[in-house]
C-alpha positions in Angstrom: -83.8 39.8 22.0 -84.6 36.4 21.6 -82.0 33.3 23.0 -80.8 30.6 21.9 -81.5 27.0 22.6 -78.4 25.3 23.7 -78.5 21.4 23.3 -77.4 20.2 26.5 -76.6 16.6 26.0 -73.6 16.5 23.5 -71.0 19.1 24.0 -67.6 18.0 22.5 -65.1 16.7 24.9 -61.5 17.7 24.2 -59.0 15.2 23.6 -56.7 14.7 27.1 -52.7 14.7 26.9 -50.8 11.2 27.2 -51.4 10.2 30.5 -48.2 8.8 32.7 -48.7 5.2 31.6 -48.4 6.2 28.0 -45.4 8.1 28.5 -43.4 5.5 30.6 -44.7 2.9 28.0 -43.5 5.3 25.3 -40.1 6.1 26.9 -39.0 2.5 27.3 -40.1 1.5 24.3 -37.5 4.1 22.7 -35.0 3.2 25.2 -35.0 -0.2 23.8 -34.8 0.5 20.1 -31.9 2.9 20.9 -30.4 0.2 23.0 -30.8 -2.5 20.4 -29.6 0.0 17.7 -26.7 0.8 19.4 -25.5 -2.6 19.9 -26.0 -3.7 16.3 -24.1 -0.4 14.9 -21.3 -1.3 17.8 -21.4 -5.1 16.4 -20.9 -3.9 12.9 -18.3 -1.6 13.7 -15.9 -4.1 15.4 -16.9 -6.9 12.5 -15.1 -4.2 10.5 -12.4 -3.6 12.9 -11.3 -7.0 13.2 -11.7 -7.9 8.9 -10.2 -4.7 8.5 -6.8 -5.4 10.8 -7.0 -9.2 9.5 -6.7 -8.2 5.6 -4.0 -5.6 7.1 -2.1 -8.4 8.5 -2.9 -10.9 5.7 -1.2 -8.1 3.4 1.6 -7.7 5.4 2.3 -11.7 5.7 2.1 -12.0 2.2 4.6 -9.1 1.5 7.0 -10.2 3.7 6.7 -13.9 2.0 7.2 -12.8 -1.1 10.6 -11.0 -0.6 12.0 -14.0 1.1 11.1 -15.7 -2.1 12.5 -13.2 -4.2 16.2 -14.0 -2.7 15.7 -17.9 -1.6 14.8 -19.2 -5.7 18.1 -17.4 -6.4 20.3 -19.3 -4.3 23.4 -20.2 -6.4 24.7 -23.7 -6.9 28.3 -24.6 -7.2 28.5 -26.6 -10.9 30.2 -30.1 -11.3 33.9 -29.1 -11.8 34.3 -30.1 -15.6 30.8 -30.8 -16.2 28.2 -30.0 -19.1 25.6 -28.1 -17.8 22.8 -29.0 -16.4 24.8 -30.7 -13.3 22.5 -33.1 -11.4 25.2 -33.1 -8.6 24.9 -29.4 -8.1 25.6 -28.1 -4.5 23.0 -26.0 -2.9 24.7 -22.9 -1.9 23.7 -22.9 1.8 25.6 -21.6 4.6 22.7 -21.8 7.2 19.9 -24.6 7.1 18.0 -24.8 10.5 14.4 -24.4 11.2 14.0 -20.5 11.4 16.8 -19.1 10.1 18.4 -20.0 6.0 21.8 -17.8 5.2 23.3 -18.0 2.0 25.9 -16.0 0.1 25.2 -12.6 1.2 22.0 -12.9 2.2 20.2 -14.9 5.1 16.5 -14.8 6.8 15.5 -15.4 10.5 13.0 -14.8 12.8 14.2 -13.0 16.1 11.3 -12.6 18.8 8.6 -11.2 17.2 10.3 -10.2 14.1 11.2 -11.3 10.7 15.2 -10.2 9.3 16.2 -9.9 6.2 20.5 -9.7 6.1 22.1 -9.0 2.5 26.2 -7.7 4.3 26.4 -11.8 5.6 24.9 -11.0 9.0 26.5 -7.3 9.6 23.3 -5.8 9.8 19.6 -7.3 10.0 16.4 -5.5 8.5 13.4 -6.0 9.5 10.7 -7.7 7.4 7.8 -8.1 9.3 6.8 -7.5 12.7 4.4 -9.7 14.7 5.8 -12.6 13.7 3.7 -15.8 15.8 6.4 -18.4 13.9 8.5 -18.9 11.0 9.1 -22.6 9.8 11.3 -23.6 7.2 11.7 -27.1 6.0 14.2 -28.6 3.2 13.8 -31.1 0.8 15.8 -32.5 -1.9 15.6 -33.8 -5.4 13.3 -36.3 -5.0 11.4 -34.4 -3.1 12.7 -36.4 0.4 12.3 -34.0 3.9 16.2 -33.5 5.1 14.9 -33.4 8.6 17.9 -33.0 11.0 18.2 -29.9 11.7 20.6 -27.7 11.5 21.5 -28.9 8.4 25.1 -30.6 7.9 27.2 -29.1 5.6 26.4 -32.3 3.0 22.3 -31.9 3.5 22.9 -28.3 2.6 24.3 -29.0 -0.6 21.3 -31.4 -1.3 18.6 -28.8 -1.3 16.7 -28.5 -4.0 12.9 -26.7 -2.6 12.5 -24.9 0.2 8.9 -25.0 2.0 8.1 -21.9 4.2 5.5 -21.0 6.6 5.1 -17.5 8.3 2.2 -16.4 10.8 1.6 -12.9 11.9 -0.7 -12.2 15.4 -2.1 -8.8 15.9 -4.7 -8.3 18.9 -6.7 -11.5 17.8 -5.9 -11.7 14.3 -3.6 -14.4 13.0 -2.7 -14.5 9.1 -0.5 -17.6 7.8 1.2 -17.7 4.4 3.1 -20.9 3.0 4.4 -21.3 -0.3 7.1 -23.9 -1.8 10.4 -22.7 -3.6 12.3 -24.3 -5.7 16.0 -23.1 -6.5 15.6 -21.5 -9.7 19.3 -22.9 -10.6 18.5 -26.1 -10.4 15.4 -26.1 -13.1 17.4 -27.2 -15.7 18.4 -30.6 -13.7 14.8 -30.9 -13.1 13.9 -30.8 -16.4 16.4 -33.4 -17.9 15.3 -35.9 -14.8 14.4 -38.9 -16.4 11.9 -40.0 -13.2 
């Protein structure tokens, strides 16, 4: 039987496992991706939250606004006794004028605590509106557009009112929406219209 030759100078050497070094290096360098990845998906998550709760809030504010606007532009005024229509010395129909709170015929708005009311029994009963209210601000003006500033209202600067200018802010968490908007008593359009200014 005959042998044979091995060649003794270049057996194959077999690859070694990762040695501690590699692994450590390995492992942290995971631990930071995960760690970074985590915080960015956490980041994203609140972003969403807090625009998610904000639009929530913004909805609600402007909901809220635009009932009280429904019933304010309708506030009645009492005609010139033996006038022709339009009467440019209309009275506003305002039981209520201060800076938070507007009552008229049946109806009336205010803001109590965190809360905005809606009344339509004259104050018997209040339903709420909004909740979270931050601050309701109303301001009057009248036909030329002047600021009837002392309020309450006297019983003669109520009759004067022509626009109403309201503001309402909402606070959730950290959050805040504000809504403002202008009104202008739909009863008294025609008087506006046939203003020679």
């Amino acid at each position: 039987m005959r042998s044979t030759p091995i060649a003794t100078g270049s057996l194959p050497r077999r690859r070694s496992a990762f040695t501690l070094i590699e692994l450590v290096t390995a492992m942290s360098v995971g631990v930071v991706i995960s760690g970074t990845a985590a915080s960015l998906i956490w980041s994203a998550s609140r972003i969403r939250a807090e625009t998610s709760a904000r639009v929530e809030l913004t909805d609600t504010a402007a909901a809220a606004m635009e009932q009280f606007v429904r019933y304010v532009r309708e506030i009645g005024q009492d005609e010139c006794p033996g006038a022709e229509p339009p009467c440019l010395l209309g009275r506003a129909q305002i039981q209520t004028a201060a800076s938070n709170e507007i009552r008229f015929g049946d109806h009336g708005f205010r803001r109590l605590g965190g809360t905005l009311q809606l009344t339509v029994d004259q104050g018997a009963t209040w339903h709420v509106v909004a909740s979270d209210v931050l601050n309701f601000v109303l301001t009057y003006h009248d036909r030329s557009g002047g600021m009837l500033s002392s309020l309450p209202l006297s019983e003669t600067d109520r009759h004067k009112v022509r626009r109403i200018h309201a503001q309402l802010e909402l606070a959730r968490s950290t959050s805040i929406a504000r809504v403002r908007t202008g009104i202008y008593l739909r009863s008294f359009l025609d008087e506006m219209q046939s203003d020679p200014q």
